[in-house]
N, C-alpha and C positions, 0 to 999 in steps of 0.2 A: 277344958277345951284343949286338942291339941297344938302343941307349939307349933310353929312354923320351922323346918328346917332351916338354916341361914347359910348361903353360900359362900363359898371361900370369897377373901377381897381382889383373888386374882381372875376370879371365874365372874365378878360383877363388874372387873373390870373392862373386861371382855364383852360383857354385856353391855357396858356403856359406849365404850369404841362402836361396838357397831351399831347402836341405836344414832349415835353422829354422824355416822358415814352413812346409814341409810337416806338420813334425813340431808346429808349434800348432795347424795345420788340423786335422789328423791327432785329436790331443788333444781339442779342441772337437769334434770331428765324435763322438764316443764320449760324453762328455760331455752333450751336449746331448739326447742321447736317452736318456739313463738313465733318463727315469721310463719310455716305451716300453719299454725293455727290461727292466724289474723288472718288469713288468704281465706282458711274452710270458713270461718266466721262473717269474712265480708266485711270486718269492721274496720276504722278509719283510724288511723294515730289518737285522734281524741278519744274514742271510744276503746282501744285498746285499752288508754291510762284508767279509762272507769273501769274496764274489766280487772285490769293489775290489781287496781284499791281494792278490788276484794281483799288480796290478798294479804295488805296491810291492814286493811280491817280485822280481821280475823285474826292475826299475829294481834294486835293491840287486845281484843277481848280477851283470846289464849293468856298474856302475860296479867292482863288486869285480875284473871280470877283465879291462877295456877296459884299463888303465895295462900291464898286462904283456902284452897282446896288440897295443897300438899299439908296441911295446920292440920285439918280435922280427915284427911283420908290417907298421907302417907306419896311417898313421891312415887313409891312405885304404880300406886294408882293412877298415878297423872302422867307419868309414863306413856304407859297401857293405854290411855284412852288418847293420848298427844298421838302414838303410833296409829291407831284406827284410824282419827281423822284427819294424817296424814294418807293412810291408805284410800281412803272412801275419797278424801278431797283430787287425787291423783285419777281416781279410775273415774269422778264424775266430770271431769277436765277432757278425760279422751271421751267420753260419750258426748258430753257438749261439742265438742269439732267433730265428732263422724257426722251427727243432727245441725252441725253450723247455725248452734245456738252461745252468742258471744255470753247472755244471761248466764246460760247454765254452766259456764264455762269460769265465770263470777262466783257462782255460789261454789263449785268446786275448788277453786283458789280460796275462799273463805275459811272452808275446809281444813285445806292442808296449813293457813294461817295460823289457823286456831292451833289444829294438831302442832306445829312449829315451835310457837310462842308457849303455849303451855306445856309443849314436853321439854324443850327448855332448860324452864327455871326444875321440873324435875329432875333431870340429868344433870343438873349441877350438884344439887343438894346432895344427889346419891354420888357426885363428884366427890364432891367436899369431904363426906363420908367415908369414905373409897380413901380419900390422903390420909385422913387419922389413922385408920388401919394398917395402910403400907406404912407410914409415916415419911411418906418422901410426895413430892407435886404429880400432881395427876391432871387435875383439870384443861393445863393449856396443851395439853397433848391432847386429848377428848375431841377440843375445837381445833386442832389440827385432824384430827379425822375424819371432822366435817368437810374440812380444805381439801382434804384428798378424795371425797365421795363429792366433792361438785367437780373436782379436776376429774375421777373417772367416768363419769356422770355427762360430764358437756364434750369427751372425745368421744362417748358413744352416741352422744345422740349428733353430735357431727358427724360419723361412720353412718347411723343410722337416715338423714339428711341426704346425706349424699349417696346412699343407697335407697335410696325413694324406699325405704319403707315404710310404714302408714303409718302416722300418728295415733291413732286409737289402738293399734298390735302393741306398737313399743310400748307405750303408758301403761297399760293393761301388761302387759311381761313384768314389767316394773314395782306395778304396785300389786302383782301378786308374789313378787318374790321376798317382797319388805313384809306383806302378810304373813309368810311361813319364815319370816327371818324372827318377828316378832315376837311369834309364838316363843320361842328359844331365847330369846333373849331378856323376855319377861321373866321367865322361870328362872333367871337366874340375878335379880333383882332381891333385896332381901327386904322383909314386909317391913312396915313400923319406921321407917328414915324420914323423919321432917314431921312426923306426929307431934303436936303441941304433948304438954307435959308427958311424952312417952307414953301417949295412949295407942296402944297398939290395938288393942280387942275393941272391935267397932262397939260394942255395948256397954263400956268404959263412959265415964261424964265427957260432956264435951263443953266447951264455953257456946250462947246462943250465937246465931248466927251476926247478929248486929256487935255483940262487943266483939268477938276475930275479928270482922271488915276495921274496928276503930282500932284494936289494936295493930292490924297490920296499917292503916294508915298512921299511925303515932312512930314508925318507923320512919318518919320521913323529919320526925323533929331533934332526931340524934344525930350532932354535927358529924362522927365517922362517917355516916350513911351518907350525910349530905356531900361531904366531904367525895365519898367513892363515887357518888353519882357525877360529881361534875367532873372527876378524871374520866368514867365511862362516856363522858359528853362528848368531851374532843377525843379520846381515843375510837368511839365510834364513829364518830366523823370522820376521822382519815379512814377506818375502812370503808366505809359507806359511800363515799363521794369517790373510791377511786372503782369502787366495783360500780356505779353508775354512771361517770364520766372519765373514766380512763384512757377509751378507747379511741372517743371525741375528740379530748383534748391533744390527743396524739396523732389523729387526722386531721382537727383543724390549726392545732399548734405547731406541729412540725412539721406537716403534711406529708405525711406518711399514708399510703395503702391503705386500707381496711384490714387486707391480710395481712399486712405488719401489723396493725394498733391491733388486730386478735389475739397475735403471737407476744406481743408485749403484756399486756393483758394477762394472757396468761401464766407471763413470767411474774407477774404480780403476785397471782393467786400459788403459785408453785413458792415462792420467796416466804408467804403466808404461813404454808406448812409447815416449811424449812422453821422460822421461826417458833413455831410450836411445837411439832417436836423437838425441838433441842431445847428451848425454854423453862425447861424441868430441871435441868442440869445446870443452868446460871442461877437461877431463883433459888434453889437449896446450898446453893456454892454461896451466893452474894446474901442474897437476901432480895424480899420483892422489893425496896425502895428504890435501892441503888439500880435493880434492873428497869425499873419504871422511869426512873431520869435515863436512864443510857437509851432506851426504846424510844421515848421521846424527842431526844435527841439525834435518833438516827430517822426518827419520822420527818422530823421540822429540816434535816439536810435535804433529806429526799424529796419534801415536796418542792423547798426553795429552789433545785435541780430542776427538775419539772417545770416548775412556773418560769425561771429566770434562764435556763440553760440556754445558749445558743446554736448547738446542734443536736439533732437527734439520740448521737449515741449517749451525750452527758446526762441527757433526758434521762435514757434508758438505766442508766446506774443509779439518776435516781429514783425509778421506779421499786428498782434494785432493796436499797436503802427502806423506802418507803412502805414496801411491803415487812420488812424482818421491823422497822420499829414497830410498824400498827399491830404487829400479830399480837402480843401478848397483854394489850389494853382490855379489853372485853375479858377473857379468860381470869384474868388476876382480880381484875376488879371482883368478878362475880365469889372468886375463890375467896377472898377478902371478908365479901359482904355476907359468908357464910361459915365466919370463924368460932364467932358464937353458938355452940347449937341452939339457945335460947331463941326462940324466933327466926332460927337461920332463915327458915324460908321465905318469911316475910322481905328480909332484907333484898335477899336475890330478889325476890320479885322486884322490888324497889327499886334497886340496880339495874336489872333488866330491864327496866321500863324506861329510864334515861336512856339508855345503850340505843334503844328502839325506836322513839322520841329522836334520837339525833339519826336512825336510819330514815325517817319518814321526814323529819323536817329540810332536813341539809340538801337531798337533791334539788328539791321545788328552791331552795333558797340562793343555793348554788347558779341556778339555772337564771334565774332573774340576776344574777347579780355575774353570769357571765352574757347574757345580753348584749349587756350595753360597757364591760370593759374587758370583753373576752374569759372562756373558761380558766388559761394559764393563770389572770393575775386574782379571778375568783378565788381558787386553791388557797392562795396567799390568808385569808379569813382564817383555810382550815388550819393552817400554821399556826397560826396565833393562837388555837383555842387548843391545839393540842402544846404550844408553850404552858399557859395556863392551868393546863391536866396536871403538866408536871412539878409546877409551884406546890401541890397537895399530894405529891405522891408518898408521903409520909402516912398519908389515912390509911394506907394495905396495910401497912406495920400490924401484926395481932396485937390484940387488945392486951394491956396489962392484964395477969391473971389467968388468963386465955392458955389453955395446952392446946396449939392446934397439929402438933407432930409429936407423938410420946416418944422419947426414946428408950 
């Protein structure tokens, strides 16, 4: 049989930048037109949130079966098909609002969940992958190029908003140019990454499908894992709670504008990138521990800022703060939880699942428990569990034994 060409680590890595960025574009482009699309749909704030839960539906199946599907098919397969059903999930999103059907509009968002969640935990693995070879941190730059394809992503579709142009054009532009972005970016993907014992040739043994599901669930009785998942708890939390009540809390906490809590907002997600790209360069200088206390540290100023500050601007510094600690929570953890190649993928999967688990639980919990003592002193929760993240931030540590950067 022939080999497979294998692409350089710098031509894969390029490949995975842009598979990140497509998928914030991607994200933001859906996003950004939600009030348009509740208007075409007719539907009510209640009925929005059930069309949203597609979306988390769909991200939770994608992560549930990406770890056993990257085991026996390879992560660039999981890729490739995460890409499609981002694509297909984007273009059935705009056909749903031209027809002002909120359903199909659901099953679309399902879609791009799935494609989300499970290309993912693939683009880490081929992450993880990716650092061996350069021998220097790759990953939290990756998920800063997500940061930058939702920041390019939610200014066009705010250009495009306020240029009345249609919903079903833009979306449709979108998701054909992440189509023919794909193509190219697959091809330079190298085959066999995350294959349980390095079965690369599909006609190779495979373990049956019952004992991979048990051993990727036996990943969850090793205390490192358990360990990383509960820093990915509270680090996921601070991001999650500020990309869904940020803007709130800065309209009804400071009472600021809408156009100001936007613009704050977005100095969030800008502070986010900033964090990640540069992130590569403290983490190979210091090491992940020490960068994972100092992160958590500048999270827990910036929320207590936020929640406690007295005026606006001190808010705003700590948004500042809040965004450069949360950035590199998620990103490290997963890089972490795929030090081993022995099951890497299983473990990201595992990891990603807490990560995603604190995106879906935290807002609804959030929400209820700013009710009744407002969202500022709510935050305060997320302080505390992102203190807690950092009492374990020794689990990133590589394992004894462990080469995870040859020199």
């Amino acid at each position: 049989m022939t080999a497979h060409l294998v692409p350089s680590a710098q031509r894969r890595r390029a490949a995975l930048f842009a598979s990140f960025f497509l998928t914030g574009l991607s994200m933001a482009t859906w996003v950004s037109r939600t009030p348009a699309i509740r208007d075409a749909t007719g539907s009510t704030t209640a009925e929005m949130g059930l069309i949203i839960a597609g979306l988390s539906a769909g991200s939770m199946v994608g992560i549930a079966v990406a770890g056993t599907l990257v085991a026996r098919r390879g992560a660039r397969f999981v890729v490739l098909w995460g890409m499609v059903a981002i694509v297909t999930g984007v273009a059935v999103v705009a056909v749903g609002t031209a027809v002002g059907e909120g359903w199909l509009v659901a099953v679309g968002l399902a879609s791009f969940g799935y494609g989300m969640g499970s290309g993912e935990i693939g683009q880490n693995v081929e992450g993880v992958d990716v650092e061996r070879a350069l021998a220097r941190t790759v990953v939290p730059s990756l998920h800063g190029s997500y940061s930058l394809g939702v920041c390019v992503g939610g200014l066009v579709g705010l250009g495009a908003s306020a240029g009345g142009f249609p919903v079903l054009a833009h979306l449709l532009v979108v998701a054909g140019l992440t189509a023919v972005a794909t193509v190219w970016l697959v091809a330079n993907l190298a085959h066999g990454v995350g294959l349980e014992d390095g079965a690369a040739d599909a006609g190779q043994h495979r373990r049956p499908l019952g004992e991979t599901v048990g051993a990727f669930l036996a990943v969850w009785r090793e205390p490192r894992t358990l360990a990383i998942g509960v820093i990915v708890l509270g680090m996921a939390l601070a991001e999650g709670s500020a990309n869904d009540w940020l803007p709130l809390i800065m309209v009804d906490g400071f009472e600021l504008s809408a156009a100001t809590a936007a613009l704050i907002y977005s100095f969030f997600g800008l502070s986010m990138a900033v964090g990640r790209f540069s992130g590569g360069y403290f983490l190979d200088r210091f090491g992940r521990a020490p960068v994972m206390v100092v992160s958590a540290l500048l999270a827990i100023v910036g929320i207590g800022l936020v929640a406690l500050a007295p005026t606006a601007v001190l808010g705003a510094v700590g948004v500042l703060f809040w965004g450069i600690g949360a950035s590199l929570g998620f990103p490290v953890a997963l890089s972490a939880a795929g030090d081993d190649p022995l099951n890497a993928a299983r473990r990201v999967s595992a990891v990603a699942t807490a990560g995603y688990t604190a995106f879906l639980v935290g807002p609804p919990l959030l929400g209820f428990i700013g009710e009744h003592f407002t969202l500022r002193l709510a935050i305060l929760l997320v302080m505390v569990l992102v203190a807690v993240s950092a009492c374990f931030s020794r689990a990133v540590t590589p394992p004894a034994g462990v080469v995870v950067r040859p020199s």
